[in-house]
Backbone bond lengths (Angstrom), bond angles and torsions (degrees), N, CA, C in turn:
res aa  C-N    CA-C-N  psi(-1)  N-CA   C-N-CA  omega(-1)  CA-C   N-CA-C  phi
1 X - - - 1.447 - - 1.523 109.29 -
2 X 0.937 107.20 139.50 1.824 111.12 -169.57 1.764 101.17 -125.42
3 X 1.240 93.70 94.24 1.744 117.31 166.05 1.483 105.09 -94.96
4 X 1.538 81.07 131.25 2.037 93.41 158.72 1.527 109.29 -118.13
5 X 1.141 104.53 -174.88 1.186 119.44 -160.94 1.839 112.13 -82.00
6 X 1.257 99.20 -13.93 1.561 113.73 -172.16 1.579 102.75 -92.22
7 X 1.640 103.01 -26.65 2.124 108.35 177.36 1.620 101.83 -71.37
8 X 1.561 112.96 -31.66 1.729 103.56 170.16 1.435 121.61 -58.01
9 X 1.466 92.31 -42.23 2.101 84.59 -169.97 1.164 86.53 -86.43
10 X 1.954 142.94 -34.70 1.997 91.74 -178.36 1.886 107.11 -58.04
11 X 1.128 125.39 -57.68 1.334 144.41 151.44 1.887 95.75 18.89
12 X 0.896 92.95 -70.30 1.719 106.54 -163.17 2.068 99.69 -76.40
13 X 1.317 83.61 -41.68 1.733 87.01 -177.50 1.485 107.14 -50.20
14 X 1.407 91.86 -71.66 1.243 100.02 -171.81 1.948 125.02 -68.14
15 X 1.199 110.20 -2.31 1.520 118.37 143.14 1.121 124.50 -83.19
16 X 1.353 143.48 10.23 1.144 134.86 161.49 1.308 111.53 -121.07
17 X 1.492 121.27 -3.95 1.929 122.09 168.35 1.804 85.05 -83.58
18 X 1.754 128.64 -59.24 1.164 119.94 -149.23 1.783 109.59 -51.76
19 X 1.692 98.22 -41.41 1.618 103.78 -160.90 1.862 97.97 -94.38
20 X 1.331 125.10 -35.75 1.376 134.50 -172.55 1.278 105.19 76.59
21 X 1.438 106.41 58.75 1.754 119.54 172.94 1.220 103.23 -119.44
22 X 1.484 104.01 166.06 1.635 120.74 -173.34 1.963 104.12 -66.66
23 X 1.672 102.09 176.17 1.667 93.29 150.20 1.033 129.80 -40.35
24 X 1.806 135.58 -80.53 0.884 157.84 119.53 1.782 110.40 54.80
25 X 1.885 80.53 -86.59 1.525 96.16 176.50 1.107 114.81 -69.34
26 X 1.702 133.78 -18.66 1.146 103.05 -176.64 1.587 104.86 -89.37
27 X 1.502 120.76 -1.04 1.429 111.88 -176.16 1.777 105.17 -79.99
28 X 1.392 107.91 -36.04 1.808 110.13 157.02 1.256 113.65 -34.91
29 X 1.181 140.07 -80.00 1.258 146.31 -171.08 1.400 122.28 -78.14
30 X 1.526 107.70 6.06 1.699 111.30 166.79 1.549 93.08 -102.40
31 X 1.417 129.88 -60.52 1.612 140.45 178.82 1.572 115.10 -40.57
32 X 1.186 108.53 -29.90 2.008 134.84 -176.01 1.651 90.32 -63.07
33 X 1.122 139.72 -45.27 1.271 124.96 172.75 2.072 123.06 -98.69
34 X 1.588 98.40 112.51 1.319 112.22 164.27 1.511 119.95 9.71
35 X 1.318 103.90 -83.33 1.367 128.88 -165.95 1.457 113.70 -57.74
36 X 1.634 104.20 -31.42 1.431 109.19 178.58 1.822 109.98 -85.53
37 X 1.164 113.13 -42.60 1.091 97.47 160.71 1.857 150.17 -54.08
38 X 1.686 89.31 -37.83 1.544 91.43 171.54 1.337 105.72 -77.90
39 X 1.673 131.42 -16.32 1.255 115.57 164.38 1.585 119.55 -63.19
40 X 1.224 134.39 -49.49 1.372 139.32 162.43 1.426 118.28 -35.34
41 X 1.401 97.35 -48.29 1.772 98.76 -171.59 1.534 107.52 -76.52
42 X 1.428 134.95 -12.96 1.491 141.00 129.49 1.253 111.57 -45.41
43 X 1.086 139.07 -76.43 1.334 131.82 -159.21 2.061 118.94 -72.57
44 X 1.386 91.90 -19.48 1.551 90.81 167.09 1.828 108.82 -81.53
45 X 1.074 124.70 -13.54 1.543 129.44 -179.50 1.503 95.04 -113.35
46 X 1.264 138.19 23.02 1.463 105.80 151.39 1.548 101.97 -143.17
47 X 1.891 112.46 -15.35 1.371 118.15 174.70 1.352 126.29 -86.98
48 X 1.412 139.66 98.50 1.405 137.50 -147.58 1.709 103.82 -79.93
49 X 1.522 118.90 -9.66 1.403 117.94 175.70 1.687 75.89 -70.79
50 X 1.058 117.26 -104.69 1.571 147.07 179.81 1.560 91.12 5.33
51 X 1.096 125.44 -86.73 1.580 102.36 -162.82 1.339 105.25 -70.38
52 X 1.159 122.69 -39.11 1.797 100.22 166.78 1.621 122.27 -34.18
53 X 1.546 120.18 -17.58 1.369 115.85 177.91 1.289 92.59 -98.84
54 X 1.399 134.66 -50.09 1.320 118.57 -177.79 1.964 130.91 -48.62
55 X 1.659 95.34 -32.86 1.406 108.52 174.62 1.780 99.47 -54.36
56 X 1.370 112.33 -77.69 1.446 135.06 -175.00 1.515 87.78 -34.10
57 X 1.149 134.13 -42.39 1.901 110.91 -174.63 1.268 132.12 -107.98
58 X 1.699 95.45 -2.03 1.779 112.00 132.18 1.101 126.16 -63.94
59 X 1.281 112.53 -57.27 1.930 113.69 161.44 1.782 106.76 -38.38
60 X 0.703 131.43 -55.74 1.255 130.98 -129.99 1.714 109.70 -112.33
61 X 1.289 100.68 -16.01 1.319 117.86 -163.96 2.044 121.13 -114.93
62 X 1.868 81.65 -23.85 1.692 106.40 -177.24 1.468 95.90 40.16
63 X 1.445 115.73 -137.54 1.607 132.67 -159.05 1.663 117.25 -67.78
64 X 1.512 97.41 7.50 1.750 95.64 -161.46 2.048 85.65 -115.12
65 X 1.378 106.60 11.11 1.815 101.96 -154.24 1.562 90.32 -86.70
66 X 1.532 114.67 152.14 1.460 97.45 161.07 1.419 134.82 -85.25
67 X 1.777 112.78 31.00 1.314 94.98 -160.85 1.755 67.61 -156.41
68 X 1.745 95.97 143.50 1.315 113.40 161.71 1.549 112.94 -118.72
69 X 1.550 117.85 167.41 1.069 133.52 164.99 1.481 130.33 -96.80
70 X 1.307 134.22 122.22 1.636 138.72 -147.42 1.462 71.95 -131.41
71 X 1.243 131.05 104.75 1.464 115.90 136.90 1.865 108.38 78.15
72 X 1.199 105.30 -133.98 1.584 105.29 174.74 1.918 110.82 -93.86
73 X 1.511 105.39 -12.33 1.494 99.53 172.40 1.449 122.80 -95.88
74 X 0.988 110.66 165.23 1.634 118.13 177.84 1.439 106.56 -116.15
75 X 1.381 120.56 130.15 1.806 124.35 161.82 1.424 102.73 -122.85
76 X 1.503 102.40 174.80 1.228 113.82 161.58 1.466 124.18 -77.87
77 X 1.315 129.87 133.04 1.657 135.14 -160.14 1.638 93.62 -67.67
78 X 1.386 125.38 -38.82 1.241 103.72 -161.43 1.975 94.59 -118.15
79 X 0.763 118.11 134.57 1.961 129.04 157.25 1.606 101.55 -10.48
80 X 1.652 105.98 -63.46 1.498 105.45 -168.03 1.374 107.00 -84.62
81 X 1.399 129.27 -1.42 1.464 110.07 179.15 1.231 120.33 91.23
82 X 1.668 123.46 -14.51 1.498 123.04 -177.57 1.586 100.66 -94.71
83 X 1.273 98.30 168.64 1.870 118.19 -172.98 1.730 97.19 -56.36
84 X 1.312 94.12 158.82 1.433 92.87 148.69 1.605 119.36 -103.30
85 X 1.081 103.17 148.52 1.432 108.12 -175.25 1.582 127.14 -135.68
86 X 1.116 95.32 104.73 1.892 120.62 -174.86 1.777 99.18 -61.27
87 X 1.724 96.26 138.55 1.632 107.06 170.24 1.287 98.85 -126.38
88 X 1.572 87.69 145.46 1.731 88.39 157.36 1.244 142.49 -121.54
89 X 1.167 137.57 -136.14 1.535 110.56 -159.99 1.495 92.99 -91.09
90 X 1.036 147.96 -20.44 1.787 128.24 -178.79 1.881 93.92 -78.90
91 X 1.182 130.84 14.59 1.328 126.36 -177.43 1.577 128.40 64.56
92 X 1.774 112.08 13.66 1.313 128.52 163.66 1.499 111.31 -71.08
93 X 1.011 90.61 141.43 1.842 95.36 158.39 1.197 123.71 -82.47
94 X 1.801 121.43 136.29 1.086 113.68 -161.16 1.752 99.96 -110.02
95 X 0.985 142.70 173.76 1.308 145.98 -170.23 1.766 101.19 -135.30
């Protein structure tokens, strides 16, 4: 399958007009399937736009980002692809 980088943002667009979710959520529910993720986690290690966005939301995102840095590669921090997400003590999620 031959994705570019321009099929993600309609991709994302059009998951957040279909469902009326934030960025965020629509990157949850694009990352929520396998296939899309190991496609991403290719394209951030061989597409230099692509991990340039992934760097910027490691920068930007520290421990809450979905993607860490090992060395010269980039993965996703968690298996499933969703954020991590810190609680605090009243048991809210904090952002």
């Amino acid at each position: 399958m031959e994705f570019q980088n321009q099929d993600f943002t309609q991709l994302v667009k059009r998951t957040r007009q279909k469902f009326g979710v934030s960025l965020d959520e629509a990157h949850d529910l694009i990352f929520a399937e396998r296939e899309m993720r190991r496609l991403i986690a290719w394209r951030i290690n061989h597409d230099r736009e692509c991990r340039k966005q992934a760097l910027w939301d490691i920068r930007h995102q520290g421990e809450q980002s979905r993607f860490v840095r090992e060395g010269d590669r980039i993965r996703f921090r968690r298996r499933d692809g969703q954020r991590s997400v810190h609680f605090g003590s009243d048991g809210n999620t904090q952002d």
